[in-house]
N, C-alpha and C positions, 0 to 999 in steps of 0.2 A: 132700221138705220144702224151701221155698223157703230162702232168705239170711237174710229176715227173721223168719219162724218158726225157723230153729235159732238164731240170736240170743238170742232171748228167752228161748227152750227153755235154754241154755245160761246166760243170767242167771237166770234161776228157782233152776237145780243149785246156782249158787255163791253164792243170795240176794242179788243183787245188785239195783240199778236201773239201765235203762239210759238211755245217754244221747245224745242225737239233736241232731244240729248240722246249722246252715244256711250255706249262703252261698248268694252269687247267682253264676253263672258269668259267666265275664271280667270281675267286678270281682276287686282295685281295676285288673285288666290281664289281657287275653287269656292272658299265659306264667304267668302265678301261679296260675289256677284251680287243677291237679294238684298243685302245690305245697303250697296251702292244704288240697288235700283229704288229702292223706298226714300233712301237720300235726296236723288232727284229727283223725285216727287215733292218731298217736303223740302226742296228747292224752290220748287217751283216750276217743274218739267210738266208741259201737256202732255207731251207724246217721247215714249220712251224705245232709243232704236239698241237691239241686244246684235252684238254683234257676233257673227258663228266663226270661230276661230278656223286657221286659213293657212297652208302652206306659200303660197302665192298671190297675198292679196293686189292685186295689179294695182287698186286705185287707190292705194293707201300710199301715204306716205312714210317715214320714218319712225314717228310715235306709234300708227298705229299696228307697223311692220312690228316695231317691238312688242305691243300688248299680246300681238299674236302668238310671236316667239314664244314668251313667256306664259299664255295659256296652255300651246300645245304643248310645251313639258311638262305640264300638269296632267296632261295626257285628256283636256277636256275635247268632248266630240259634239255634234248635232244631238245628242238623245240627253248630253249634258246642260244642253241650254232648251233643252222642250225639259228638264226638272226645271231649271230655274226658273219659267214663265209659270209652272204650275205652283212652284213654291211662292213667288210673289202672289197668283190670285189667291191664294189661301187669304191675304188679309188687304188687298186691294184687286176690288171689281170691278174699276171702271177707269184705271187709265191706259190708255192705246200701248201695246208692246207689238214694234215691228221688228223681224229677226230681218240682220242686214248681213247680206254674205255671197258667197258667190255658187255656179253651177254645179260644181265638183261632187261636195257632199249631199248635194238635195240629187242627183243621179245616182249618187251611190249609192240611195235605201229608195230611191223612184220616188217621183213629183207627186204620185198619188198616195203616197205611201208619209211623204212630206205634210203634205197636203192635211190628212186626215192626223197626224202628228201634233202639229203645229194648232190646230184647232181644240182637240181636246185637250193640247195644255191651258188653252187658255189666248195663245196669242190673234194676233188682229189682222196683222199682215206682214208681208217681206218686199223688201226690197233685194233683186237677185242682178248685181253690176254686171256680169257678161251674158243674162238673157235680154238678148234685143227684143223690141215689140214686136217687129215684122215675122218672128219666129214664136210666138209666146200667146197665139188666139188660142188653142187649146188649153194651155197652162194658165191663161188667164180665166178664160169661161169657167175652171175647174175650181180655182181659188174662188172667183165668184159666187159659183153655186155653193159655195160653201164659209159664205160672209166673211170671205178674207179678201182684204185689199193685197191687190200689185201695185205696186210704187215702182215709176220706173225714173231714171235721171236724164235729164237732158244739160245741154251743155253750151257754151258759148256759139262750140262749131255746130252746134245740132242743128239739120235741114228743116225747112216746113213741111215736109215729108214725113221725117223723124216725128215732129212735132206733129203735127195731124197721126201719127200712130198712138202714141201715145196720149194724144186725144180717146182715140178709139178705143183702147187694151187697158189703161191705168183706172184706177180708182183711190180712193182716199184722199190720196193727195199727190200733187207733180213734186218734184225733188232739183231743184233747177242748180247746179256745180258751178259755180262763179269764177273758178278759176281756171285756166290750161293747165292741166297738170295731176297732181296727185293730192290728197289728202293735207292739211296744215302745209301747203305753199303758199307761200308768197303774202301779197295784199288784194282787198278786195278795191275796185272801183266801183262806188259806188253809182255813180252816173251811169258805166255801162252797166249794172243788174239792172238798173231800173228801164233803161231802154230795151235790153234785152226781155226780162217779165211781163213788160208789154208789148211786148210781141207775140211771149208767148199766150199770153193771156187774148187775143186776136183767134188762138185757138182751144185753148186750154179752158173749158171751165173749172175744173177741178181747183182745191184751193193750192198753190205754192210757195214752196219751203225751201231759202237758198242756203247753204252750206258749203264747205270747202273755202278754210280762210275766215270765217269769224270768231277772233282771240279774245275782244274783249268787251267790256259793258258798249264803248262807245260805238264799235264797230256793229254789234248788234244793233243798239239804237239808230243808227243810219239805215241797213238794210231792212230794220221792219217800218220805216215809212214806205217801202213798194210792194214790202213780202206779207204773205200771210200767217209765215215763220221763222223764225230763224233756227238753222239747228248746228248745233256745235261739239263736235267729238274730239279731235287732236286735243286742244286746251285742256279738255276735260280729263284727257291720260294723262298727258302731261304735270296735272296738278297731282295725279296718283302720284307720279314719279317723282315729283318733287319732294312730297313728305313723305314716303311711305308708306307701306299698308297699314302698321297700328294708326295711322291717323286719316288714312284715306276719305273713310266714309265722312269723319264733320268738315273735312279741309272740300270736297264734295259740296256738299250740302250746300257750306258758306257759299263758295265760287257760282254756282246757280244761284243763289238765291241774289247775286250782286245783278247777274246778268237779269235776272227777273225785272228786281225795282227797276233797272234803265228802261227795260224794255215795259212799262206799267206808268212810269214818270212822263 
C-alpha cells in the first residue's frame, strides 16, 4: 500500500479529513523549501503537494504565478526539487510528498527518466495539469509499476467521460478544482462541491481532495463535510509573502495548524 493510500486509510479509522498543502520549491529561497515542508507537517499537513517551478504555469493563478517567478530566478529546476524530497526523507518517512507541476520539464529529462527520479528520492506521486488521462495509460501503468500515484484534476466542467477516465488511470487520490478558473480565484460554493463530488463519487472510488479557493479555517471546515480533503496552496504563499522569509516557516506552521483544529473540531 503506497504513502498515499495508508494515509487516508488511516484518516478514514480516526474519521478524520485530510489535509493537503502546497508550496512551490525554492520559494520564498532555495534553503527554506525543507524547512517549510517539515512546517507543514507539524502543522498538521497529511499530504504534502511540492510544487515544480514553471515558466507558464497555466492553472495558477497570481500568487502562485509569483512563487514561480521567484523560484526560477533562483535558477531551481526538477533535479532541485528530487534534492528536496530526498532531503526531507532523511528525517521524515512517512508523509505523502506529491510533485505538482506541469508536462514541459518531466519531457525534457523523459517520463521514464522522471519516473525512476522521483521514486528514488523518495516521492509518492505527481500530479501533471496538462497530461489528460485519455493520453496518460502508459505514463500511468509506468508510475504504477513503480508505486507512484497519478493524481489527476477534474473540474466543474469535467464530462462523465473525463470522469470515468480518471476513474480508470488515477490512483491515490482524485483532485476535484471547485472553481472555473485558475489557482486562489474567487469563492468556493459550497452546495455546488458537494453536488458535484457526488457525482463524481457515482464514479470515482478513489478518495477526493477539493482545492482551488480554500482561504480559510471556515471555508475548509465547510468543504470537509463532503471532501475527503481539503487542500490549500494560494493562502499558504500568500502567508510567505506576507511576513517574509526570515519568518516564513513559524507564520507556516501557525496558519496550518489553524486550519488543522477547524478541520479536527
Amino acid at each position: 500500500m503506497s504513502r498515499i493510500a495508508s494515509t487516508f486509510a488511516a484518516l478514514r479509522e480516526q474519521n478524520k479529513t485530510g489535509l493537503v498543502t502546497f508550496i512551490t520549491a525554492g520559494d520564498p529561497g532555495p534553503d527554506l523549501t525543507v524547512p517549510l515542508m517539515h512546517a507543514l507537517v507539524a502543522g498538521g499537513a497529511d499530504i504534502l503537494e511540492l510544487g515544480v517551478p514553471f515558466s507558464d504555469p497555466m492553472a495558477e493563478g497570481p500568487v502562485i504565478q509569483r512563487a514561480c517567478e521567484r523560484a526560477l530566478k533562483f535558477g531551481i529546476g526538477l533535479n532541485d526539487v528530487f534534492n528536496y524530497v530526498r532531503q526531507f526523507r532523511e528525517s521524515d518517512p512517512s508523509t505523502p510528498v506529491v510533485l505538482m507541476g506541469y508536462a514541459n520539464p518531466i519531457e525534457r529529462i523523459g517520463p521514464d527518466n522522471f519516473i525512476l527520479k522521483a521514486k528514488e528520492a523518495g516521492a509518492d506521486g505527481a500530479i501533471v495539469v496538462d497530461y489528460p488521462p485519455e493520453e496518460c495509460e502508459a505514463f500511468a501503468d509506468a508510475m504504477r509499476a513503480n508505486d507512484l500515484d497519478l493524481i489527476f484534476l477534474l473540474a466543474p466542467t469535467s464530462t462523465q467521460e473525463r470522469i470515468r477516465q480518471v476513474a480508470r488511470y488515477g490512483s491515490g487520490f482524485s483532485y476535484y478544482v471547485s472553481l472555473k478558473g485558475v489557482t486562489g480565484a474567487g469563492s468556493i460554493d459550497t452546495e455546488d462541491v458537494a453536488r458535484r463530488v457526488a457525482a463524481i463519487r457515482e464514479h470515482v472510488s478513489l478518495p477526493i481532495g477539493v482545492g482551488f479557493g480554500i482561504r480559510d479555517a471556515q471555508t475548509a471546515k465547510a468543504v470537509a463535510s463532503v471532501a475527503d480533503a481539503v487542500v490549500i496552496g494560494s493562502r499558504i504563499i500568500q502567508e510567505i509573502e506576507n511576513v517574509g522569509p526570515e519568518a516564513a516557516v513559524p507564520a507556516v506552521q501557525a496558519f496550518v495548524a489553524g486550519i488543522r483544529t477547524a478541520l479536527d473540531s
